[in-house]
C-alpha positions in Angstrom: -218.7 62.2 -105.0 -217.2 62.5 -108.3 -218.9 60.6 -110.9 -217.7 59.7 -114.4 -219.9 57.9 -117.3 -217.6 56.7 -120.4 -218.2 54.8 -123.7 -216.3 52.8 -124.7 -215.0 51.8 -128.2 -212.2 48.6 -129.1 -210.5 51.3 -131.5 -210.7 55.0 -130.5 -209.6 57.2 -133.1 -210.6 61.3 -133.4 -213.7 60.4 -135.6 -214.4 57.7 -133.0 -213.1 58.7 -129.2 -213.5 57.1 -126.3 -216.2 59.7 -124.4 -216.0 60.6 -121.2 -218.5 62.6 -119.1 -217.8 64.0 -115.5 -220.6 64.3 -113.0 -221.2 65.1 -109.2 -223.0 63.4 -107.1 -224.6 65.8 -104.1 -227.0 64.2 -101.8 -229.5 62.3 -104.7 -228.9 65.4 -107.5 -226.4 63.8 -110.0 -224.7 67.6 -112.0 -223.2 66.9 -115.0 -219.6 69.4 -115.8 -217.5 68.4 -118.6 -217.0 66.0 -121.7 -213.7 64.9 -122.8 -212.6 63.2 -125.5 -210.0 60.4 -125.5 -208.8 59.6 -129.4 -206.5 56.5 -127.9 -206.1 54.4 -124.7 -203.1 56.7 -123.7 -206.4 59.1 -121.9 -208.3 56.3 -120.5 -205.5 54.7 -118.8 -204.3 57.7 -117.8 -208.2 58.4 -116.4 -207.9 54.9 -114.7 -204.9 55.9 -112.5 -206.2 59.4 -111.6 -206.3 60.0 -107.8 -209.7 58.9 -106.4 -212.4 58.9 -104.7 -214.0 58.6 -107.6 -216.9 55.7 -109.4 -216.8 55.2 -113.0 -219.7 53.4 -115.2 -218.0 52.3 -118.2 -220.0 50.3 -121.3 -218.7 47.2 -121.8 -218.6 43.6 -120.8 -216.0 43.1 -118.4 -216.2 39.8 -118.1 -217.1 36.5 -120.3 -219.9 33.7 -119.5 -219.2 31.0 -116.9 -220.2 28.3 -119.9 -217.8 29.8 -122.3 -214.8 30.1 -119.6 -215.1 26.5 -118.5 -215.3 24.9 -121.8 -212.9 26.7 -123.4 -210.3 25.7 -120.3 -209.5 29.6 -119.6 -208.1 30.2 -115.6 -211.2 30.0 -113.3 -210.9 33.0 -111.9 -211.8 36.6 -113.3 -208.2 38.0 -112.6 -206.8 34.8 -114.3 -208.5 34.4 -117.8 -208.5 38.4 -117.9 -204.6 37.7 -117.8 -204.9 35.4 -120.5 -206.9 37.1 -122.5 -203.8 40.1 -122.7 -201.3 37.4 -123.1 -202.9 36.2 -126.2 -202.9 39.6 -128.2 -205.6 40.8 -130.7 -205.2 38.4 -133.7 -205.2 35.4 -131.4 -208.2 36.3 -129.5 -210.5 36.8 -132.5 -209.1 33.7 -133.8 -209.6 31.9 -130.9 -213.1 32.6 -130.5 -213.8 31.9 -134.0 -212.6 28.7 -133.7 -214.4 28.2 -130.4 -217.8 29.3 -133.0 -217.0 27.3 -135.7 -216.2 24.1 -133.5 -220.5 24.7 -132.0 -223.6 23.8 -133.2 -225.8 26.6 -134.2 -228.0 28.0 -131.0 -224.5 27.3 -129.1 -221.9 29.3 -130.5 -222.1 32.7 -128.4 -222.8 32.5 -124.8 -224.4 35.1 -122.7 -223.9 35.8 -118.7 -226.6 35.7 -116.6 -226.6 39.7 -116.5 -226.6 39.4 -120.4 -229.7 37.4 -120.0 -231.4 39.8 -117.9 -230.7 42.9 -119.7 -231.7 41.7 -123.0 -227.5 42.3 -123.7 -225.8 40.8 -126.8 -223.0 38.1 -126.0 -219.8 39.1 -124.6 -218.4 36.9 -127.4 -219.7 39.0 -130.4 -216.8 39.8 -132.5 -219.3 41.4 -135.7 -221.6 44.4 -135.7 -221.1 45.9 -132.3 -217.6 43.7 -131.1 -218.6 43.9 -127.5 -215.9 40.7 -127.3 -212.8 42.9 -128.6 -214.0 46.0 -126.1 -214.1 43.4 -123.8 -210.3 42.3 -124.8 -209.2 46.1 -125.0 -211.0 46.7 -121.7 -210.7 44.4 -118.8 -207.0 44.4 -118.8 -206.5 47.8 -118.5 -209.1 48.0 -115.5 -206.8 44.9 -114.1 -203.9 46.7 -114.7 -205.1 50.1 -112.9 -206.1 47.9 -110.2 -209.4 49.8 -109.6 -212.1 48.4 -107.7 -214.7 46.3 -109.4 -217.4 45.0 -107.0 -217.7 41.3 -107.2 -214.9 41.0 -109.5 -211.7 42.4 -108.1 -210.9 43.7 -104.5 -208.3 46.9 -105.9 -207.7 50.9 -104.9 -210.9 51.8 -102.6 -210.8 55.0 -103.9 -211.2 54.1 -107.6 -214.4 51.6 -108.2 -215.7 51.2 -111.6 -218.8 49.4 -112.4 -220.0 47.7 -115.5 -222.9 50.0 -117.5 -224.9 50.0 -120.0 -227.2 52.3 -121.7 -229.4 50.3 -123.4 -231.3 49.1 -120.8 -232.1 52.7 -119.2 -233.1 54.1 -122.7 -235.4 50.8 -123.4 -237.1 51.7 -119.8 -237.6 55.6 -120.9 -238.1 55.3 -124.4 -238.7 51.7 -125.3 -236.8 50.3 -128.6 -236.8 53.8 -130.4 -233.6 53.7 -132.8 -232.0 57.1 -130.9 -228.5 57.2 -132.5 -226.4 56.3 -135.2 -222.7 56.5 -136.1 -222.8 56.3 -139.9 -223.7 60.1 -141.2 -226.2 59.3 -144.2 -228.0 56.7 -141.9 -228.8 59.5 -138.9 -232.1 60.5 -139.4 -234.8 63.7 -137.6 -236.6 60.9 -135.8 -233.5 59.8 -134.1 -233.0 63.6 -133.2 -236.4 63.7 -131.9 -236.0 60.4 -129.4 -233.0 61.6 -128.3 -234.4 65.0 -126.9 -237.3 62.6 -125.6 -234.9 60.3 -123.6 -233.1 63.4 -122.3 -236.1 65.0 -121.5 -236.8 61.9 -119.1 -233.4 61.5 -118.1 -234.1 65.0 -116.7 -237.3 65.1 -115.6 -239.2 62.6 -113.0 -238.7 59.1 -114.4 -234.7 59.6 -113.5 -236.0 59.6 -109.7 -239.0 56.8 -109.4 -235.8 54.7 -111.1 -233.1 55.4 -110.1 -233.4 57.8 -107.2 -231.6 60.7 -108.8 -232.8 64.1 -110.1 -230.3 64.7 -113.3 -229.0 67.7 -114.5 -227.8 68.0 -118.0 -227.5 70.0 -120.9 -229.8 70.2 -123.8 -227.0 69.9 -126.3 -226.8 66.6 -125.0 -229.0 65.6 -127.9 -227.8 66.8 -130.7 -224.4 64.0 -130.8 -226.0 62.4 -134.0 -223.8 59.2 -132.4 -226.0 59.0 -129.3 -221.9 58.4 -127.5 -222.7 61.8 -125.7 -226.1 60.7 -124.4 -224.5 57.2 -123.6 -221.9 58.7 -121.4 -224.5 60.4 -119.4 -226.9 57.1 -118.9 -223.5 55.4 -117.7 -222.5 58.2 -115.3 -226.4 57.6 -114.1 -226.0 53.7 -113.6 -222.2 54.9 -111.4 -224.1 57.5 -109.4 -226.9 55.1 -108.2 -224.7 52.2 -107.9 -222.6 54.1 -105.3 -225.8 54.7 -103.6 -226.0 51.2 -102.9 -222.6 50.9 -102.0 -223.4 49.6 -98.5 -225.9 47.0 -100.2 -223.5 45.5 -102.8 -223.8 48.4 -104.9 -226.3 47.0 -106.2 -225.6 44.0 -107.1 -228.1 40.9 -107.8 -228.1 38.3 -105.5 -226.0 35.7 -106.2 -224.0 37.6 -108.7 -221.7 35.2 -110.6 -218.0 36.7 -109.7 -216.5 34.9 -112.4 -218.9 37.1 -115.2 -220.0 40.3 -113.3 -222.8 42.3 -113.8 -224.5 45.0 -115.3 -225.1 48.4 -112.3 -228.9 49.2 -112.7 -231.8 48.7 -110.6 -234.6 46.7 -112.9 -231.4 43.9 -112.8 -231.0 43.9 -108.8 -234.5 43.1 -108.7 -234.5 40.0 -110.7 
């Protein structure tokens, strides 16, 4: 099965790309081949209607909490308010969801999904320091658009799934709450080097397989992407790979998986 891990940004740009890894899955030994590069949308669309079969595990929140959907008076349904979201452009939707902050009490402003709340994730909502709610608004209408499969959340091509990832929570498991990357150059530091060589070292070695199953195979220059977007990729193709081994149990999903938020593809959440 091809496999494909991608992280995600709201603006790719060449000093900031969208990063895409490609994988193969054989039996439970996940290969990694190559990394591309995808300066604007133009490649990841373009990725999202490529021929399948094919699973993708792409970092970021595809969808937005049940709370904030049904007091804000959005569509009830994923496809609808995903709709909505597209129809209001950029400027609207930051406006709108500052308003939405500004109009809360403090404690009550952001709202997480119950995957956010297992995962230790930030809000869907954030718009400041990492904008998971404007990948969220670049993001989950161009997977609507493809019409690609997204367990739970929208019945599309059966040959395309993608399924929501995200790296922290594998790294946290390896390596606990080590700082690992780091996008701005005077901030990146040797230690961050060193726990990045640590996490692949585990994503390689035997923790990969109590977890998740998998025996990984990667390259050591993995670790030297100061970013950590190259070692993100990878830990997102992981969460895809073991998620289509539980394709015939939900891929994985929790039980009782809200389909109006979605969920986060990794085993310590399909336990909760």
């Amino acid at each position: 099965m091809r496999i494909y891990g991608i992280d995600f940004t709201s603006r790719p740009k060449r000093s900031k790309p969208i990063i895409c890894l490609a994988a193969r899955l054989e039996g439970a030994r996940l290969i990694t081949e190559d990394m591309t590069e995808w300066p604007s949308f133009e490649g990841f669309e373009a990725f999202l209607n490529s021929a399948g079969p094919w699973i993708a595990g792409i970092d970021f929140p595809f969808g937005q909490s049940r709370k904030f959907i049904e007091e804000i008076g959005w569509p009830p349904t994923w496809q609808g308010y995903v709709k909505y979201v597209k129809s209001l452009g950029r400027a609207q939707f930051r406006q709108t969801l500052d308003t939405y902050r500004a109009s809360h009490k403090a404690g009550d402003k952001e709202h997480k999904r119950q995957t956010d709340i297992a995962a230790g994730a930030i809000s869907p909502q954030k718009l400041y320091g990492t904008p998971v709610g404007l990948m969220f608004f670049e993001g989950a209408p161009r997977l609507l658009e493809a019409n690609v499969t997204i367990p739970h959340l929208h019945q599309g091509d059966p040959e395309r799934i993608v399924i929501e990832a995200y790296p922290g929570i594998m790294a946290r498991t390896l390596i606990g709450r080590r700082s690992y990357k780091q996008d701005t150059k005077k901030k990146q530091t040797s230690d961050q080097h060193a726990a990045r060589k640590e996490l692949l070292e585990k994503i390689t070695g035997p923790a990969t397989t109590k977890l998740y199953g998998l025996s990984v195979s990667a390259p050591n220059n993995l670790a030297d992407d100061p970013t950590g977007d190259q070692l993100d990729a990878l830990l997102c193709a992981i969460q895809a790979a073991w998620a289509w081994t539980q394709r015939r149990n939900g891929y994985g999903a929790p039980e009782g998986t809200d389909t109006l938020e979605g969920w986060i593809a990794d085993p310590t959440l399909a336990l909760r």
